[in-house]
N, C-alpha and C positions, 0 to 999 in steps of 0.2 A: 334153802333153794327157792321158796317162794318169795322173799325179798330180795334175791338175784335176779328172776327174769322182770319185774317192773323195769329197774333201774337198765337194764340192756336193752329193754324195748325205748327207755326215753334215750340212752345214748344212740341209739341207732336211727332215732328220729330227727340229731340234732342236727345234721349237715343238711336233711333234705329240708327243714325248715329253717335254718339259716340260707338255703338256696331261693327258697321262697320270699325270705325278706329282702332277698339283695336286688336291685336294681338291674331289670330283662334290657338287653339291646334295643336299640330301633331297629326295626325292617329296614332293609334296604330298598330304596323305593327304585319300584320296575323303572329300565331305560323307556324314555318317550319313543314314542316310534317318527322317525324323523318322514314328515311330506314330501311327496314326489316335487322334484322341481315343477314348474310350470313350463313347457315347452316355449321356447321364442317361437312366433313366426319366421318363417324364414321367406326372403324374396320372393314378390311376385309379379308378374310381368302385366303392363301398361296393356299390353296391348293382345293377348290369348286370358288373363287368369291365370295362366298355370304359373305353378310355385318354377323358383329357381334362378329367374332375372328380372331386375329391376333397372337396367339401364335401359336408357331413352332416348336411341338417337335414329330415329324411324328414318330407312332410303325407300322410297316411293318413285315406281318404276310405271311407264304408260308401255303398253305392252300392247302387239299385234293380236287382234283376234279374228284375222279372217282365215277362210278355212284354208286358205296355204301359210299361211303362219302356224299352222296346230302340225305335228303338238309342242306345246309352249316349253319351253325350260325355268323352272325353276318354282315355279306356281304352286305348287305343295306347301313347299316352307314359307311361304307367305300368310302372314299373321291374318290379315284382313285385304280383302280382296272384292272391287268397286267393278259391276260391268253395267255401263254406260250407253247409252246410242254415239256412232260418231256420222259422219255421212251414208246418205243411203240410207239410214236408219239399221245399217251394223253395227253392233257394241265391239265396244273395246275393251281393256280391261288397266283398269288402275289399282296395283302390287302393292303394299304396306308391310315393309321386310323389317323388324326388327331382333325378336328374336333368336332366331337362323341367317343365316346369308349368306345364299349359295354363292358360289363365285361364276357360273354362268345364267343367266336370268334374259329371257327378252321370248319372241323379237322386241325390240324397242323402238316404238314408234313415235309419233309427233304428238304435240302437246293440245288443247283446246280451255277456251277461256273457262267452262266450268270446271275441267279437272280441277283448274288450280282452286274450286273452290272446297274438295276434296283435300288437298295438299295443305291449303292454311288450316285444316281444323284441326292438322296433327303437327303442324308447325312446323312440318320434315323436309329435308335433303328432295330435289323432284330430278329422278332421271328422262330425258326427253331426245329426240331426233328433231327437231326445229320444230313449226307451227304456224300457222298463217300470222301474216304479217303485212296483210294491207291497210289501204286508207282507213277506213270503216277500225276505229280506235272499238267500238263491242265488240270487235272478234278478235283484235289482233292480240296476243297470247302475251308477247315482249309489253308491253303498255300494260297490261295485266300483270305480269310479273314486276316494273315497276311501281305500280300500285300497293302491292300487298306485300312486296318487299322479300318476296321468296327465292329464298336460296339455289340454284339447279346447277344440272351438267349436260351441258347441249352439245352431242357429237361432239365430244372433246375426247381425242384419239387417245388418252392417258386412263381414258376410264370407258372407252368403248372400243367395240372394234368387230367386225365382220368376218363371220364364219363361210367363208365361198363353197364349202359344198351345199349352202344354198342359196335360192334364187333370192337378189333381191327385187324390191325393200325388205323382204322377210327374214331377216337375217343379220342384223343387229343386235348385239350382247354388251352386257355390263357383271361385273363383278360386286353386287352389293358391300361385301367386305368392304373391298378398297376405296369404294364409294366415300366411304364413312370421312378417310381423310378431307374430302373439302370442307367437313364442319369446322366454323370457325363461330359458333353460336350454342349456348345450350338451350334449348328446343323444349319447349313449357310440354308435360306430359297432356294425354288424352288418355281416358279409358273408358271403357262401359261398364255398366254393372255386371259383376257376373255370379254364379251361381251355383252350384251342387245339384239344388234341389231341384229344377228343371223351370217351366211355366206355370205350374202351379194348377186347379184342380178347375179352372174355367178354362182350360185349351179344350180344341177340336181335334181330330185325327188331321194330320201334318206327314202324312207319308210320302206324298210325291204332292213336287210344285213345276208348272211347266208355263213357262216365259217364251210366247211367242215372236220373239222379234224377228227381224226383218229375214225371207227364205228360209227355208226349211232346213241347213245345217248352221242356220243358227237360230234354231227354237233350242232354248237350256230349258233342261229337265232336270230336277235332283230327285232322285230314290231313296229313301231309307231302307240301309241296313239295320235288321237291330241286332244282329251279331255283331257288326263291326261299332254300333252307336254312333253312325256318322250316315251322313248322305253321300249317293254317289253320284257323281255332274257326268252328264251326257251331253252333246249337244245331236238336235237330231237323234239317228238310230246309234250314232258313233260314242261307245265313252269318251271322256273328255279325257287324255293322258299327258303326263309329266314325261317329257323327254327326258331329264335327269333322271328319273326312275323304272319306267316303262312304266308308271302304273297308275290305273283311273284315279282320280284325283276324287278324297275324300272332304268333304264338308262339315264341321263337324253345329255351328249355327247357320241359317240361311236369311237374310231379312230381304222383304221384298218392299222399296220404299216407294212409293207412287207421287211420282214429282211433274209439273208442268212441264211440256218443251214449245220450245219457240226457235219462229227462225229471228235470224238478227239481219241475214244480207242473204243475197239470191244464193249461196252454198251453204253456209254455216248454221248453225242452230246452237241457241243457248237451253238450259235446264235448270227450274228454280229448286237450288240445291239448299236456299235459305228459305226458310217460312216455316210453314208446316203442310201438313196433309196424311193422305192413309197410309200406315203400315199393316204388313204382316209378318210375325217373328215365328221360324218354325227350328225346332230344338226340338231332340229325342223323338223325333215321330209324332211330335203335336206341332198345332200351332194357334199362338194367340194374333186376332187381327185387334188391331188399335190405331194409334196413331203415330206422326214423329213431330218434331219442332228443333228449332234452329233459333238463333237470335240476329247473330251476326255471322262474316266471316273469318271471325278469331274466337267460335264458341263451338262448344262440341253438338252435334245430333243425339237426341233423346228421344227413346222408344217409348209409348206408354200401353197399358191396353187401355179395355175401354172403359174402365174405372177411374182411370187419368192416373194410375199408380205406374211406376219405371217397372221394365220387362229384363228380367235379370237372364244373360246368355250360361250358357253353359262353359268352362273354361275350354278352350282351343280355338281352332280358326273361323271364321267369319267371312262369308260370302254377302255381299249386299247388290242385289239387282235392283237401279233404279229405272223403272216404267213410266209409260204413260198411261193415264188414269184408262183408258179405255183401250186397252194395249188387248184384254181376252185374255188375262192369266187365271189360269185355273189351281185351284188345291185341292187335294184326297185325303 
């Protein structure tokens, strides 16, 4: 019996040590973990920032802003939007519809030689009611439109046409949509910088800006909301409202550009929309004062502060008031 259990202990030992001399599997090597794709950008629009459209076929509308023309149609869905002195030293307001495009928009009033300087920077479609047209080739608008070679639609009953519940002249409309057909040009984009992050850590407080121009229901005042993240335009004691929607018209950038004006002939007045001079950009409830510049009138306007660095807007709409330097605009 004693020479029986050695011999059963080495057979008992022989398969786990033939197991041990045989050759072990490889691991199976873990699956890699596959990277998240990279998100594409997806479109984004020339003229607000905001993601979603990238087409570029800006109608730019001259629009009544005396106080029987208020309240205006369509002025909300406008991208970027120019108020101007016209006679009198009344502003006007010049529409840059690309985005949205309401199909009733106006009043739509008459044209002047610096709008169009406005209208070349964005290389756009100009809706218009005539414009002076005499001897005096610096004012006359038609000689100016020759000049720069821009495209428009002057009281052409196919793309305008009068609303008689009310009085004219105030009461002239255009359908930006439909506008669009006269392009027979593709139209070099314009954009500005824009931005997330807001003005950055040298602004001021930018809560309310108020633009004294000519009579007291046409002093523009914008208020920041900061529930709503936009300013709201008043003129005078009055909100400022969208007959399309009944509702005050939000702001969501404000630039205040301070430009020379001049007269050219015993009515008219031109405004040097080229060069440079001071600006104020107010965004989120601040605002940075700097400057702007221009080159030509086929180059875009450039914000800077006072570092000489570009002032990047917020994405959405854009109000630009140009003043005279000694106009008494005040900020909060």
């Amino acid at each position: 019996m004693k020479r029986f259990f050695p011999l059963l202990v080495f057979v008992l030992l022989i398969p786990a040590l033939l197991l041990g001399c045989a050759p072990q599997p490889e691991p199976s090597p873990s699956p890699l973990a596959t990277p998240a794709p990279t998100p594409t950008p997806g479109p984004v629009s020339y003229t607000t920032g905001l993601p979603g459209n990238d087409a570029y076929l800006p109608v730019i509308v001259s629009i009544d802003n005396v106080l029987a023309a208020r309240p205006q149609s369509g002025i909300q869905d406008a991208d970027i939007v120019y108020e101007v002195e016209a006679e009198g030293r009344i502003p006007r307001l010049i529409a840059v519809f690309n985005d949205k495009l309401p199909e009733k928009v106006g009043p739509v009033r008459s044209a002047r030689v610096y709008f169009l300087d406005i209208v070349k920077e964005y290389d756009g479609l100009f809706v218009h009611i005539g414009g002076p047209q005499g001897r005096n080739n610096a004012s006359n608008v038609y000689v100016k439109f020759r000049s720069l070679g821009i495209k428009h639609i002057d009281a052409d009953r196919e793309y305008t046409w009068r609303d008689y519940s009310r009085k004219a002249p105030h009461n002239c409309y255009t359908d930006v949509g439909k506008d669009r057909e006269v392009y027979d040009y593709e139209p070099a984009p314009h954009a500005f910088l824009y931005s997330e992050k807001g003005l950055g850590e040298d602004a001021v407080s930018g809560l309310k800006l108020t633009v004294p121009y000519n009579g007291a229901e046409n002093k523009t005042i914008y208020t920041y909301d900061e529930e709503l993240g936009a300013y709201l335009r008043s003129n005078g004691t009055r909100p400022f409202i969208d007959a399309n929607t009944g509702e005050q018209v939000q702001v969501k950038n404000v630039v205040l550009q301070f430009a020379n004006h001049s007269m050219i002939d015993e009515k008219h007045i031109n405004i040097g929309l080229i060069g440079s001079g001071e600006a104020w950009i107010l965004s989120g409830g601040k605002c940075v004062k700097g400057t702007w510049a221009r080159e030509s009138a086929g180059s875009p306007t450039v914000f800077f502060d006072a570092d000489g660095k570009k002032v990047p807007l917020q994405p959405g709409n854009t109000w630009i008031n140009v003043a005279r330097p000694n106009l008494g605009v005040t900020v909060e």
